[in-house]
C-alpha positions in Angstrom: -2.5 14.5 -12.8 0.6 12.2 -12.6 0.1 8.5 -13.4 -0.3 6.6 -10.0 3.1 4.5 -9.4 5.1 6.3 -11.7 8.7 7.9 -10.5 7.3 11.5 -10.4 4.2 10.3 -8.4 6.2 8.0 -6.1 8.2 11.3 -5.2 5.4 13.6 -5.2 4.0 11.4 -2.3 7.2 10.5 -1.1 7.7 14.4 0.2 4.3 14.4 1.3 5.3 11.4 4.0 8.5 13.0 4.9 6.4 14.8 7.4 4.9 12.0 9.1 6.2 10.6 12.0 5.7 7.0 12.0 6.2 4.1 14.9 9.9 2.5 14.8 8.3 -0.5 12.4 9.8 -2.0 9.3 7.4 -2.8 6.7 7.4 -3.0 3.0 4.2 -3.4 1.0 4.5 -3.5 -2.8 1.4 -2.8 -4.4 0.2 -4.7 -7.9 -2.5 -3.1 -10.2 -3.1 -5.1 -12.9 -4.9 -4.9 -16.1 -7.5 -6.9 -15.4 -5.8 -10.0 -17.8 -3.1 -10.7 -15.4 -0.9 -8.5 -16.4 0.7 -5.6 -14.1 0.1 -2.0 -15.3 1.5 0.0 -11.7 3.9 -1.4 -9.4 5.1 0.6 -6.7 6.7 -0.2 -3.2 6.2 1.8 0.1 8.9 1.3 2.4 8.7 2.2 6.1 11.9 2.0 8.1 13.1 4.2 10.9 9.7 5.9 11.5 9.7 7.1 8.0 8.7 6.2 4.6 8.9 6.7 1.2 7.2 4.9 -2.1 9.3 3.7 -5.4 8.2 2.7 -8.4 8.6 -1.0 -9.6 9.4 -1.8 -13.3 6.3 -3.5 -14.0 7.8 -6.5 -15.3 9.6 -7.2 -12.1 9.4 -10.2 -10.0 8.1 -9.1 -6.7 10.0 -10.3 -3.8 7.4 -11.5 -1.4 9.9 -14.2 0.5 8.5 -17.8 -0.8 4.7 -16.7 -1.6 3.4 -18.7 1.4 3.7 -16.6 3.6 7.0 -17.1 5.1 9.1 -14.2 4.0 9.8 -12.6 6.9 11.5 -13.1 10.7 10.8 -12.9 14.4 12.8 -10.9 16.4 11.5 -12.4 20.0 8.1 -12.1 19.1 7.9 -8.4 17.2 8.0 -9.3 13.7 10.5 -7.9 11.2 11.4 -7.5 7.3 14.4 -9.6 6.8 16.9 -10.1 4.5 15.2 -13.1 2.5 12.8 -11.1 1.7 8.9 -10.8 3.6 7.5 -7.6 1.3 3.8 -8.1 1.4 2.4 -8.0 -2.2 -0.8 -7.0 -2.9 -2.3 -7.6 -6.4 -5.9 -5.8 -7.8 -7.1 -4.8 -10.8 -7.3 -1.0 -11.9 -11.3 -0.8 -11.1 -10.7 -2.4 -7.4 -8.0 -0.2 -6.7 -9.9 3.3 -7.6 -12.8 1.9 -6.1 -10.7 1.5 -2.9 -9.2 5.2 -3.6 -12.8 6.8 -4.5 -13.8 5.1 -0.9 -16.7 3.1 -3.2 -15.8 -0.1 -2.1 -13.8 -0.6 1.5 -10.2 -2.4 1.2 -11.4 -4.7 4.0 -14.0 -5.8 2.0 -12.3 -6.0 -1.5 -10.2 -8.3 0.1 -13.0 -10.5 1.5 -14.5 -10.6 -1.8 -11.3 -11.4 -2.8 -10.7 -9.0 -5.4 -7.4 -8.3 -3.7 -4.9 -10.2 -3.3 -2.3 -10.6 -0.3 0.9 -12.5 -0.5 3.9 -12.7 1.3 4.4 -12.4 5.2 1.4 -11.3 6.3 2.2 -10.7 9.7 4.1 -7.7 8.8 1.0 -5.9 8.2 -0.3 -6.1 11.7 2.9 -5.4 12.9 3.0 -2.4 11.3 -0.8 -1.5 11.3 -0.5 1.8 12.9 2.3 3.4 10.2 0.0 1.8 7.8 -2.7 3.9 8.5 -1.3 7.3 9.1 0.2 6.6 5.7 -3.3 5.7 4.1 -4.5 9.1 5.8 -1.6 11.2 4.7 -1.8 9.5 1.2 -5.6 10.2 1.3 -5.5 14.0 2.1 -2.8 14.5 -0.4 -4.6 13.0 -3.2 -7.8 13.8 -2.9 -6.0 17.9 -3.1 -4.6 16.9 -6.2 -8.7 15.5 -7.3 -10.0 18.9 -6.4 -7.3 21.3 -7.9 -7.6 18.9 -10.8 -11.4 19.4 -11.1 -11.0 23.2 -10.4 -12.5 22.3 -6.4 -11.2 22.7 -3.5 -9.3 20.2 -1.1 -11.6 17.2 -0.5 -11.0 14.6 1.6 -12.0 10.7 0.8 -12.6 8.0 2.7 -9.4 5.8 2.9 -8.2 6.8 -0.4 -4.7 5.9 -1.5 -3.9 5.7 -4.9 -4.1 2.0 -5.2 -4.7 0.0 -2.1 -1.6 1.1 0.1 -4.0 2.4 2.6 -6.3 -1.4 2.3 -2.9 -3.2 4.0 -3.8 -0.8 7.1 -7.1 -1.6 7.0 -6.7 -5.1 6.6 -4.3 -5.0 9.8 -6.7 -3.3 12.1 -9.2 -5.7 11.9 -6.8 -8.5 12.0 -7.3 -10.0 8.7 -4.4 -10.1 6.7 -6.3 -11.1 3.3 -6.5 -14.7 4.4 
């Protein structure tokens, strides 16, 4: 199995969302699994744009650009929010157990981020806005990883319950119900 948020695994899942159509939304949501002691271990991006998307690996060192951290990152464009260019990725931050909790479907992204065991910076309205590509990612993401569980294990294709590899699929669920992680 390839490392989740590394280059091969960010293309592996990359051609697995080429063939998703997505609404005309532009969203990035850079996802942050630490080590527990504040350190990133994974950092990956998934970019939607042009009713596609893709996912790149972040140097775990980076800074993330997530506007000003309060929130303010991003731009109105007559009401329909947008990414611009002063940043407004969303960054969300967990540790390694919250994030394959989310994946194994053990623990709900909604509630991980009640509990505050993740994290949400950035210009949170951009996940709302783009709620519904957020979710047929986290589904597409899902299917395709919990395949790669079962071949693994020598099972067939399983599917799990709003798995993602690391919280992308939590900024959908997050959006649907309107909470943003705040």
């Amino acid at each position: 199995m390839v490392e989740i948020g590394s280059e091969g695994w960010c293309t592996a899942m990359s051609e697995v969302l080429a063939d998703v159509n997505l609404p005309e939304v532009r969203a990035t949501v850079e996802q942050r699994i630490g080590d527990g002691n504040g350190g990133p271990v994974v950092a990956y991006r998934l970019v939607i744009d042009g009713g596609r998307a893709h996912l790149e690996p972040v140097a775990p060192g980076a800074d993330s650009a997530d506007g000003d951290g309060e929130g303010h990152g991003g731009a109105s464009d007559g009401g329909r929010v947008r990414i611009g260019d002063d940043g407004g990725v969303v960054v969300m931050s967990q540790s390694r157990e919250t994030a394959e909790a989310v994946r194994r479907g053990e623990m709900g992204a909604l509630a991980a981020l009640q509990a505050g065991l993740i994290k949400v910076s950035g210009d949170v309205r951009v996940l709302i806005a783009a709620s519904e590509a957020l979710a047929l990612v986290n589904t597409a993401l899902g299917r395709a990883l919990a395949e790669e569980e079962g071949n693994a294990s020598g099972g067939g294709a399983g599917e799990t319950d709003g798995a993602d590899g690391g919280g992308t699929g939590s900024t959908g669920d997050a959006a649907e119900d309107g909470n943003g992680g705040g």
